[in-house]
TINU-840662 format. One record per residue (C-alpha): x negated, y negated, z negated; residue number from 1; residue in one letter. Coordinates in nm, 4 decimals, always signed. Layout:
BEGIN
X,Y,Z,NUM,A .
...
***
This chain:
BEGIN
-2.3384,-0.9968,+3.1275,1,X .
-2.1477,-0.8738,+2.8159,2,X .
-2.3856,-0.7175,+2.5467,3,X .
-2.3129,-0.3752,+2.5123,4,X .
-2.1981,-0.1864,+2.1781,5,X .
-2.1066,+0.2144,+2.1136,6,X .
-1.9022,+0.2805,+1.8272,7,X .
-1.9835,+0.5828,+1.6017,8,X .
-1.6985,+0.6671,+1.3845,9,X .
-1.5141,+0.4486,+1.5518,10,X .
-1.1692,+0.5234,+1.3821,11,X .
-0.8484,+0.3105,+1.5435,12,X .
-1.0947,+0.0818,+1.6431,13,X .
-1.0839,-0.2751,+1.4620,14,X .
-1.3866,-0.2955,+1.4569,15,X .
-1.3851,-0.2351,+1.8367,16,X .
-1.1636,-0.4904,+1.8424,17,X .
-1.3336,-0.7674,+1.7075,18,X .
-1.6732,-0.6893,+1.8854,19,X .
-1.4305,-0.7096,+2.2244,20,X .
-1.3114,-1.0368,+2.1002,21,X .
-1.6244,-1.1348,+2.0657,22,X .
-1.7174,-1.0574,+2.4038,23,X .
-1.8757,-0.7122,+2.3637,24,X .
-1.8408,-0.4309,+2.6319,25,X .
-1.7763,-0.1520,+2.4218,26,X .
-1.8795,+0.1315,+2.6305,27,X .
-1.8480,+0.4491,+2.4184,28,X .
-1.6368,+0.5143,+2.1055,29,X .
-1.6086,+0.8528,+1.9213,30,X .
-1.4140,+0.9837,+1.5820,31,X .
-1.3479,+1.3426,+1.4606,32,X .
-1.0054,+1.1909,+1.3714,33,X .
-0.7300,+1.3277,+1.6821,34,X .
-0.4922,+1.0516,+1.6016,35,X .
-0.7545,+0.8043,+1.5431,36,X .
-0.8438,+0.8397,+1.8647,37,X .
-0.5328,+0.8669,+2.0387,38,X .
-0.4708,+0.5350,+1.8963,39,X .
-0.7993,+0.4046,+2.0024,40,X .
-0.7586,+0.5328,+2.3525,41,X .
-0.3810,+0.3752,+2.3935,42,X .
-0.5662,+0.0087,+2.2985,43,X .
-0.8774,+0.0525,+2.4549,44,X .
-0.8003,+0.2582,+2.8055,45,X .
-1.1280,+0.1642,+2.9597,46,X .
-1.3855,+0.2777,+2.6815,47,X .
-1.5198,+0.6471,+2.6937,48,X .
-1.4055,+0.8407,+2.4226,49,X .
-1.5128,+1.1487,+2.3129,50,X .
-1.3417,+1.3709,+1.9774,51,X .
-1.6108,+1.4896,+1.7810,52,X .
-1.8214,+1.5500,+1.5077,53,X .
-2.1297,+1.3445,+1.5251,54,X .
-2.3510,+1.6595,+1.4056,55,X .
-2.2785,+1.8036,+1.7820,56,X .
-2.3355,+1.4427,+2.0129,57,X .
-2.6112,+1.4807,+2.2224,58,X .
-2.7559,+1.1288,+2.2505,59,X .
-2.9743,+1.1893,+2.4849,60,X .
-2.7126,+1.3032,+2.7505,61,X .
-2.4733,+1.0661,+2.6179,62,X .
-2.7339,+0.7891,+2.7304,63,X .
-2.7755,+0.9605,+3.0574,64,X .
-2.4036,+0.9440,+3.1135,65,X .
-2.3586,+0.5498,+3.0268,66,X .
-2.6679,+0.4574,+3.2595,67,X .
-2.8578,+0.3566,+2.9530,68,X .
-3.2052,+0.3478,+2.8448,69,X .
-3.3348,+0.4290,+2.5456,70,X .
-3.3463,+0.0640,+2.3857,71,X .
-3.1690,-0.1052,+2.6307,72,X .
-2.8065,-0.0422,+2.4068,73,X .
-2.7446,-0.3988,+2.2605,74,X .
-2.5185,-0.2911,+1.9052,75,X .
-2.4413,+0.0335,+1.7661,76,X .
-2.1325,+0.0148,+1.5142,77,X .
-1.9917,+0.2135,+1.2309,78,X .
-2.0635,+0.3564,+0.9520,79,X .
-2.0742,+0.6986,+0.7922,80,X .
-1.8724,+0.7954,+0.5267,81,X .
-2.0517,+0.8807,+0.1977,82,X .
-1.9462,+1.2078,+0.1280,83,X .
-1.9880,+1.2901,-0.2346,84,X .
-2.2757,+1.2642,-0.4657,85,X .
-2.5692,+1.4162,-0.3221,86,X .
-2.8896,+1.5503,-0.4048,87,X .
-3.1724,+1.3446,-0.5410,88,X .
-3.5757,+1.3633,-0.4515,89,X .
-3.7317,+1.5398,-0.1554,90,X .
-3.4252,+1.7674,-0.0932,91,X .
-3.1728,+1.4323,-0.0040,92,X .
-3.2263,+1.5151,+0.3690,93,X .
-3.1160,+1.8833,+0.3107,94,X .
-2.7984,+1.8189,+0.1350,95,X .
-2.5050,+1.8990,+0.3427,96,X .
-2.3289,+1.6380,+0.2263,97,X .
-2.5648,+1.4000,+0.3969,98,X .
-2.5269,+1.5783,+0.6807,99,X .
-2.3450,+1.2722,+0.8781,100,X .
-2.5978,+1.0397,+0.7371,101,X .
-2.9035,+1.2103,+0.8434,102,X .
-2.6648,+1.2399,+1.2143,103,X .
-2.6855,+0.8390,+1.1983,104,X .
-3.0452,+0.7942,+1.1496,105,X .
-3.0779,+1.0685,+1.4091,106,X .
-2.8384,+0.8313,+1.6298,107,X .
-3.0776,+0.5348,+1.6018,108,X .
-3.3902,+0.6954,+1.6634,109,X .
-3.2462,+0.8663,+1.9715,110,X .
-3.0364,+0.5370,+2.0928,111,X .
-3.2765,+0.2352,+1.9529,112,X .
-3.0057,+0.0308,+1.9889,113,X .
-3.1276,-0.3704,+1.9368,114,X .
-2.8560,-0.4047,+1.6489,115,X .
-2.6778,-0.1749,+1.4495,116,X .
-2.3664,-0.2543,+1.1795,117,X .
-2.3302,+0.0730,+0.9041,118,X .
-1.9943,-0.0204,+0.7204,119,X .
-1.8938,+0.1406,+0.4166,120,X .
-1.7198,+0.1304,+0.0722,121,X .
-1.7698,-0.0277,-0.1942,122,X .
-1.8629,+0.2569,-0.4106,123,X .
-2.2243,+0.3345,-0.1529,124,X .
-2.3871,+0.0877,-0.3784,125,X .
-2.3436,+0.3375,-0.6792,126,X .
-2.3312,+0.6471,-0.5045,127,X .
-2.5872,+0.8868,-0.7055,128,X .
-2.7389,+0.6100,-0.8915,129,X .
-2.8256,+0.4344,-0.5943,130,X .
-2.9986,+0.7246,-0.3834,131,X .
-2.7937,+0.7730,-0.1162,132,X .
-2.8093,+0.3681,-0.0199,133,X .
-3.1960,+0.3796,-0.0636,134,X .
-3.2478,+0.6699,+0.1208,135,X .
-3.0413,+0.5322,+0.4233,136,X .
-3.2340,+0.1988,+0.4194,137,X .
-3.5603,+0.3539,+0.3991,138,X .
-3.5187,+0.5623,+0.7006,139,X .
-3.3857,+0.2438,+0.8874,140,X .
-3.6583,+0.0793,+0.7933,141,X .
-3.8945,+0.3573,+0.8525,142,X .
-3.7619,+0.3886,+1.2295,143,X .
-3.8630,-0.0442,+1.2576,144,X .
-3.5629,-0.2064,+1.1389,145,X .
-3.5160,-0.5179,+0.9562,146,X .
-3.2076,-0.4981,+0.7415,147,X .
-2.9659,-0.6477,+0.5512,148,X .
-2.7285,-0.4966,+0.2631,149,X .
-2.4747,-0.7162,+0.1769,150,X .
-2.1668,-0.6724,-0.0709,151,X .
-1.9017,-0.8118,+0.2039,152,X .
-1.5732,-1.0263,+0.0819,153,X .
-1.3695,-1.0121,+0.3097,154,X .
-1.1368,-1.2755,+0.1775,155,X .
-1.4297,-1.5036,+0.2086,156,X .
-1.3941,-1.4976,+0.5593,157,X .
-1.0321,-1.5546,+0.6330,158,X .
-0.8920,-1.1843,+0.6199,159,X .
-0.5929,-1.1956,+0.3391,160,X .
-0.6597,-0.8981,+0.0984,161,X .
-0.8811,-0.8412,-0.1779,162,X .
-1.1209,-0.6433,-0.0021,163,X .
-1.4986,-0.5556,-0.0720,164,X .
-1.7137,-0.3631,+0.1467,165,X .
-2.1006,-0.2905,+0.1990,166,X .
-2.2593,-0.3796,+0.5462,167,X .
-2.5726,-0.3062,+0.6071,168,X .
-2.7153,-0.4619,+0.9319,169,X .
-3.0762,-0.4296,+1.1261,170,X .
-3.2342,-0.5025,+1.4308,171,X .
-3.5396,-0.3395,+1.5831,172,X .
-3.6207,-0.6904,+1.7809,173,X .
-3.8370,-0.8748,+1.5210,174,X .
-3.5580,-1.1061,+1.4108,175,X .
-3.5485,-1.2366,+1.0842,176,X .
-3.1851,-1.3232,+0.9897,177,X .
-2.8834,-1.4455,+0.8342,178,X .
-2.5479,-1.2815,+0.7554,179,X .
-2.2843,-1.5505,+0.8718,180,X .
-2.1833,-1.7976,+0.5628,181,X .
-1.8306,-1.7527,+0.4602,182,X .
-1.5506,-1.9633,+0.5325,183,X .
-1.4203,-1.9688,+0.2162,184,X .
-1.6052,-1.9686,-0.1637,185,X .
-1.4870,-1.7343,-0.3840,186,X .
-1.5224,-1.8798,-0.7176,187,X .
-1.3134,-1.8951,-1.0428,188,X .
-1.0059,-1.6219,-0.9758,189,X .
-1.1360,-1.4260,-0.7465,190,X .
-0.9958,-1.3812,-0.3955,191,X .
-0.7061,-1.6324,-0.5190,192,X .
-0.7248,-1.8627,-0.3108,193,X .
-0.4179,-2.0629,-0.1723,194,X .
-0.5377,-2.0656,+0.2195,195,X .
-0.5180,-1.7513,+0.2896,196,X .
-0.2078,-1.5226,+0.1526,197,X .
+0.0475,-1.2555,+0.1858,198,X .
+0.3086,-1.5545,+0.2850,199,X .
+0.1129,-1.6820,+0.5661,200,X .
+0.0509,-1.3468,+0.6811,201,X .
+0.4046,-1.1169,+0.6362,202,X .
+0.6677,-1.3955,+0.5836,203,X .
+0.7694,-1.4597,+0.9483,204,X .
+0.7986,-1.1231,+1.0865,205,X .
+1.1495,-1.0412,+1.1191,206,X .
+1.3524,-0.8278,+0.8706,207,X .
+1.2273,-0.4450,+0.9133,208,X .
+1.4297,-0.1710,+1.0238,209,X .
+1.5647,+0.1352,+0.8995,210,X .
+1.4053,+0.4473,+0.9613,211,X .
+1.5612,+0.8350,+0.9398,212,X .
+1.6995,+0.7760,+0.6038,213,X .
+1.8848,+0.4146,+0.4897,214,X .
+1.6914,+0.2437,+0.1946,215,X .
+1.9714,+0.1553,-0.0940,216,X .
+1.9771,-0.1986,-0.1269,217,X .
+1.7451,-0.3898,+0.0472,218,X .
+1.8223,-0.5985,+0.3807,219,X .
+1.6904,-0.4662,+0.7451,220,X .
+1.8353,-0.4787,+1.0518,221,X .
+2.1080,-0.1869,+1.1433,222,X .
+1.9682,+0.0785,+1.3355,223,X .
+2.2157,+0.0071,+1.5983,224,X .
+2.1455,-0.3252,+1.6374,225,X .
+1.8098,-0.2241,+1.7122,226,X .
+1.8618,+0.0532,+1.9562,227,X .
+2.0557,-0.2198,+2.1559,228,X .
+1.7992,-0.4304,+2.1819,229,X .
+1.5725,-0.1492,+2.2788,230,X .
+1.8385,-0.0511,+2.5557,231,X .
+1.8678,-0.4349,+2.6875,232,X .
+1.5022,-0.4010,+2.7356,233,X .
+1.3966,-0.6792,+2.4223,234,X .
+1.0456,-0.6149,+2.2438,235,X .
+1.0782,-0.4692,+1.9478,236,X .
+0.7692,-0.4725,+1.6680,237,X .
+0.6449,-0.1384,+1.6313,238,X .
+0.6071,+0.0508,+1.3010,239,X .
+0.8060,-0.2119,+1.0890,240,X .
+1.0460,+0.0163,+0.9681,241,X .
+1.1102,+0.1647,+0.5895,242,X .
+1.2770,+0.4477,+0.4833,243,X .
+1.4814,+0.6038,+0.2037,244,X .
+1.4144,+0.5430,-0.1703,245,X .
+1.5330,+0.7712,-0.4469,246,X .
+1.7276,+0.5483,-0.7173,247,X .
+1.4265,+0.6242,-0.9461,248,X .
+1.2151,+0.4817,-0.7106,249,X .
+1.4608,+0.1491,-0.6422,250,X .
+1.4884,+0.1414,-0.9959,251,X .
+1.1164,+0.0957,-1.0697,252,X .
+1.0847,-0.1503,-0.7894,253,X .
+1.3725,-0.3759,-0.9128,254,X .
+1.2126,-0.3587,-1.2760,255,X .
+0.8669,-0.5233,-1.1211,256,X .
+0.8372,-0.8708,-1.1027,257,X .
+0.5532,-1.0213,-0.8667,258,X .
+0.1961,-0.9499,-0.9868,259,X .
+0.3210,-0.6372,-1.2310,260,X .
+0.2719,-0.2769,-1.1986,261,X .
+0.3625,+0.0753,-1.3041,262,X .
+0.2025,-0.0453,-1.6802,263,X .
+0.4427,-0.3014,-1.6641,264,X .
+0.7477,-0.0615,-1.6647,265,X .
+0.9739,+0.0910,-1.9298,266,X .
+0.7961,+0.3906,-2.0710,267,X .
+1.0928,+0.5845,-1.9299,268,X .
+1.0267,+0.5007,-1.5500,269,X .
+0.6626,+0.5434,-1.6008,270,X .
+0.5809,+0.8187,-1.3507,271,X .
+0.4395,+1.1057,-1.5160,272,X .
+0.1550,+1.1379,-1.3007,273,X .
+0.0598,+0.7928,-1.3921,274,X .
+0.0873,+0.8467,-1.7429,275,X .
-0.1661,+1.1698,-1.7156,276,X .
-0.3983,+0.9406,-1.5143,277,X .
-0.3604,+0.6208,-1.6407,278,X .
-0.6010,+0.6174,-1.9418,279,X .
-0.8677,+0.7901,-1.7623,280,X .
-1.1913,+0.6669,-1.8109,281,X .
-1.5596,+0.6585,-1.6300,282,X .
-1.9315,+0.8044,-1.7503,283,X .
-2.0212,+0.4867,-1.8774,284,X .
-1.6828,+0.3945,-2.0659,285,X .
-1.5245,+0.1088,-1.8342,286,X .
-1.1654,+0.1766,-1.7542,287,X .
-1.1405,+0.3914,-1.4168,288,X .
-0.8651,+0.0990,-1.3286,289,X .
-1.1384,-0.1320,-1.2877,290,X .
-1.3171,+0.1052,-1.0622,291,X .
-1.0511,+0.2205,-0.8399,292,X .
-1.0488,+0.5152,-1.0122,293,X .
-0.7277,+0.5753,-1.1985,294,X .
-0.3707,+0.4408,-1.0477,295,X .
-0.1862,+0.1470,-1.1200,296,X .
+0.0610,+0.3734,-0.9407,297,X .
+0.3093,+0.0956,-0.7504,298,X .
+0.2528,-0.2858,-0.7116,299,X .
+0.4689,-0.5614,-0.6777,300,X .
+0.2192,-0.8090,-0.4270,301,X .
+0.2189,-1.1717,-0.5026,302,X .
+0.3772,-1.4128,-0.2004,303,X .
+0.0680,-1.6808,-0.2501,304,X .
-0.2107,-1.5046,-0.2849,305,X .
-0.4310,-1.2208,-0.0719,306,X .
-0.2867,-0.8654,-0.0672,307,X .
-0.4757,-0.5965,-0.2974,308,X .
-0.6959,-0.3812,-0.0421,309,X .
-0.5023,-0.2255,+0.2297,310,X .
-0.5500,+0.1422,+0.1795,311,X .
-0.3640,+0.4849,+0.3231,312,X .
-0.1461,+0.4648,+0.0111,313,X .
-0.0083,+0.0657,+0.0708,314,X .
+0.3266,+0.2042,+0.2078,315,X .
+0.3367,+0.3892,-0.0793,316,X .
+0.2696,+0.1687,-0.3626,317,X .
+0.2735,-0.1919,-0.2228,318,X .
+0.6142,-0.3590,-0.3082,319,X .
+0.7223,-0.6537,-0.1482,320,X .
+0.6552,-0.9782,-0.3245,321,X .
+1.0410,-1.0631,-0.2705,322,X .
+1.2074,-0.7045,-0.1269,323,X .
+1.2811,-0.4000,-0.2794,324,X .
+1.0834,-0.1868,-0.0538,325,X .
+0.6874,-0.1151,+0.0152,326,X .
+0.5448,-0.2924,+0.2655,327,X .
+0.5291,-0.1326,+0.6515,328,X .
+0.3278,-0.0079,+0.8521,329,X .
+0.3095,-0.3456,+1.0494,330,X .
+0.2624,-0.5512,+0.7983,331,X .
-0.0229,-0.3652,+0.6706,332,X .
-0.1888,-0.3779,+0.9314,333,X .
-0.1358,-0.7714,+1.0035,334,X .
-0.2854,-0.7979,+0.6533,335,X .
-0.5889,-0.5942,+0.7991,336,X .
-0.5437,-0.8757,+1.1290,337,X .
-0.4431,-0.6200,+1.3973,338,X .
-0.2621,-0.8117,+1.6247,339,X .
+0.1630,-0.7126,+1.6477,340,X .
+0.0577,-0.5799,+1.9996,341,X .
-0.1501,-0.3473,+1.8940,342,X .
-0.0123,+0.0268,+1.8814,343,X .
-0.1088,+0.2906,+1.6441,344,X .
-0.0832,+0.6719,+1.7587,345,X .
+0.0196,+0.9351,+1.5219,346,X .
+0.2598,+1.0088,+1.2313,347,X .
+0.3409,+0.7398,+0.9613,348,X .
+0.0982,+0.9209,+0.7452,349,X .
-0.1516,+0.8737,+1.0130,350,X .
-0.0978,+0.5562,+1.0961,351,X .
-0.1376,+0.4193,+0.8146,352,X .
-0.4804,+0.5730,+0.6811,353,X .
-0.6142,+0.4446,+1.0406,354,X .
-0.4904,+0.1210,+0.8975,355,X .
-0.6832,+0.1327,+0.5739,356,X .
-1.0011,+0.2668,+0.6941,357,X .
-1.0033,+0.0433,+0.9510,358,X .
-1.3065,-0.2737,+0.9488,359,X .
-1.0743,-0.6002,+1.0100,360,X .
-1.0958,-0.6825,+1.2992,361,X .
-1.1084,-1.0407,+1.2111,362,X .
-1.4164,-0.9928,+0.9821,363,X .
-1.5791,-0.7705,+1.2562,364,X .
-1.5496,-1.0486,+1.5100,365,X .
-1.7105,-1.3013,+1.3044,366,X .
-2.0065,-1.1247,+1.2444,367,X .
-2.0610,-0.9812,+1.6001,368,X .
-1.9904,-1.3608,+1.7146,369,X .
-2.3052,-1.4572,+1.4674,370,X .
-2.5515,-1.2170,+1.5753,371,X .
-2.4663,-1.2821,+1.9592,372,X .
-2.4719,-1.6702,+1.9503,373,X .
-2.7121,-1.7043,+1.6716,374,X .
-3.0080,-1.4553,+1.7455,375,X .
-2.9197,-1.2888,+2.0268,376,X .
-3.0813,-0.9542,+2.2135,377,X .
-3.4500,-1.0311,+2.2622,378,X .
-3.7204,-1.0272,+2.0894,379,X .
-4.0291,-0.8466,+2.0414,380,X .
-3.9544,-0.4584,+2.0019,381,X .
-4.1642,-0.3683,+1.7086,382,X .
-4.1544,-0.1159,+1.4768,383,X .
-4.2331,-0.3378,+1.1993,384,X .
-3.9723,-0.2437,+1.0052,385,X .
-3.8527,-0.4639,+0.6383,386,X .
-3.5708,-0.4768,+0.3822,387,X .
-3.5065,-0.8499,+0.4492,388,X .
-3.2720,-0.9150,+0.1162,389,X .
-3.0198,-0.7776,-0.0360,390,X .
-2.6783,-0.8743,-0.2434,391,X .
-2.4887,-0.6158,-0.4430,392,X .
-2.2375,-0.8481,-0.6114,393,X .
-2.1561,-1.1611,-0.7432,394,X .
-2.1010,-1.1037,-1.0822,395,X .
-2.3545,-1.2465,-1.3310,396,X .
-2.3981,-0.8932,-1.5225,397,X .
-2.4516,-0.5647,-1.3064,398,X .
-2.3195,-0.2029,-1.4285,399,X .
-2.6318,+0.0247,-1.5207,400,X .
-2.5551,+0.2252,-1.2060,401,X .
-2.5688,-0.0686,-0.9718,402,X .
-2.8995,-0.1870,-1.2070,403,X .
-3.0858,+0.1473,-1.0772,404,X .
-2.9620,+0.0626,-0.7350,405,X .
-3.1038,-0.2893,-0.7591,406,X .
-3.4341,-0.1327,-0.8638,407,X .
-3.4352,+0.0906,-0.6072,408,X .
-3.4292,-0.1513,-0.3268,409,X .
-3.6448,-0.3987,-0.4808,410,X .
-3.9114,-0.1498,-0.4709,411,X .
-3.8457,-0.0656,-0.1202,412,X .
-3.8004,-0.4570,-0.0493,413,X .
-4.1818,-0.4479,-0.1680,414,X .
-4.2902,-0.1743,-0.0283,415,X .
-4.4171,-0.0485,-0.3131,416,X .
-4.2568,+0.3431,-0.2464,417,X .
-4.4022,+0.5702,+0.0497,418,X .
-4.1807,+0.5601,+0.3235,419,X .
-4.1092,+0.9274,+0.4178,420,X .
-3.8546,+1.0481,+0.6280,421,X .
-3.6629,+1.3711,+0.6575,422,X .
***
């Protein structure tokens, strides 16, 4: 029998989709998102799906309805997002802003699922000088987990963009273990590695199509050539279409050779909005560039290495490494490995923020494939819960926020705080 897995946040669903390829029943999948889940329902017609907030899920009649026992659910998956800075000491539980949080640990207790997978950004390492990560792993481990926080690369395991992610992974059966080893070491330039890249991944889809408006001077097929294909009944790639660009916009584009950006341009073409932002800087005095923080405004991607990180903006500001035009929807999302079959719901806007918040399927399918065949679903139930290990980066020097982090869990790793929970 297929292990069973609910999905909690559960978005457009890659990471549905690579605990399915894995050969997970997912049973249950919800999102607050409408077209998130429009889009998850169109791929995945035999999961129940439910749109809401997490706050109002009743877990215990949610249970009732799947014909599960507490404990008997094999993975939980997803991840809350962290929503803001929140408030330190006794009063982190109370926080409204950890509202979905404290609706996650509430999840687990109710569910005891044997596994769980919380996947977030980058930035919950830092988040409030480490609180809000510390917090969430001592409740886990208060409720008899054994966890894991890793600092995921997902370039490291075949998926072609720069992308970094947390993961924090437990098990209530006892199990001491491994996160899967990468397929790939990152070392030297990061994430540059000639295996994987943007050529293997984009360069044989066919030319794109035009959308409402006609770009100015790049090649796609004529929107009457495709409607006659559509009419003789061919298959026709969904969402790899572009639309109109302003002559500003072309302009900047044809200034930006591969690997440039906005900084790269003319003073003239700058956009002004990137010149307000550009030179924005963090608390601690490192460029807000190197943090995500301020923009690099558009891209130009390079043909033979990853992709930057596919985010809501990439048809916005990722160029083609050899068109004048922003990528598409489809190709972003092959760079996040959806499959061309799959079909996103929605508006373009839409679309492509389920894109970019989406866990790769690829990199989701690897890691449910490790915990199934590697440790499996039984074990000993205790509530001997532990902060196996932890990795936060691999950098030689850490940031004095992620420092506090690091001394955070280390304490918690020995057990040295009082475990209390809200």
């Amino acid at each position: 029998m297929n292990p069973k897995a609910i999905s909690l946040f559960c978005g457009a669903g890659g990471c549905s989709l690579g605990f399915e390829k894995a050969g997970y029943n997912v049973v249950f999948a919800t999102d607050v998102d409408i077209a998130a889940l429009a889009t998850y329902k169109k791929n995945f017609p035999s999961t129940k799906t439910l749109a809401t907030d997490i706050n109002q899920l009743d877990f215990d009649n949610l249970l009732d309805d799947l014909n599960l026992g507490v404990g008997e659910l094999d993975f939980l998956i997803g991840g809350p997002p962290c929503q803001g800075f929140s408030t330190a000491g006794m009063r982190f539980w109370d926080d409204p802003r950890n509202a979905l949080l404290k609706s996650y640990v509430n999840a687990l207790d109710k569910i005891k699922p044997k596994w769980f997978l919380m996947e977030n950004v980058e930035g919950l390492l830092t988040a409030n000088n480490g609180i809000y990560l510390h917090e969430a792993a001592k409740a886990f481990v208060e409720l008899g987990y054994k966890i894991r926080i890793e600092k995921i690369y997902a370039h490291e395991y075949g998926v072609p963009q720069r992308r970094k992610r947390v993961f924090v992974i437990g098990n209530r059966l006892g199990i001491d273990f491994d996160l899967p080893e990468p397929t790939i070491q990152v070392k030297g330039k990061i994430f540059r590695n000639s295996d994987i890249t943007l050529r293997h991944t984009i360069s044989a889809l066919p030319e794109p199509i035009q959308g409402k408006n006609q770009p100015l001077d790049y090649k796609t097929s004529p929107q009457s050539e495709w409607e006659e294909q559509l009419r003789n009944g061919s298959k026709i790639l969904t969402d790899h279409h572009v639309f109109y660009l302003t002559k500003i916009q072309l302009e900047r584009i044809r200034r930006l050779k591969q690997g440039q950006t906005m900084k790269d341009l003319p003073a003239e073409l700058q956009h002004e909005s990137f010149v307000r932002r550009a030179n924005r800087r963090v608390q601690d005095g490192t460029p807000s560039e190197k943090r995500g923080g301020a923009p690099s405004g558009i891209k130009r991607l390079v043909y033979d290495e990853p992709s930057l990180t596919i985010t809501g903006a990439a048809t916005r500001e990722f160029i083609h490494p050899t068109q004048n035009r922003p990528l598409t929807i489809r190709e972003a999302a092959r760079i996040q490995t959806f499959p061309d079959s799959f079909v996103f719901e929605g508006n373009d806007s839409e679309k492509i923020q389920q894109i970019g918040n989406a866990i790769p399927p690829l990199l989701a399918r690897i890691f449910a494939e490790h915990i199934k065949n590697d440790y499996g679903f039984v074990g000993e139930n205790t509530m001997d819960g532990e902060l196996i290990g932890y990795s936060l980066t691999k950098a030689e020097a850490m940031s004095p926020a992620l420092l506090k982090t690091k001394e955070l869990l280390e304490a918690l790793k020995q057990k040295e705080l009082q475990l209390a929970m809200f």
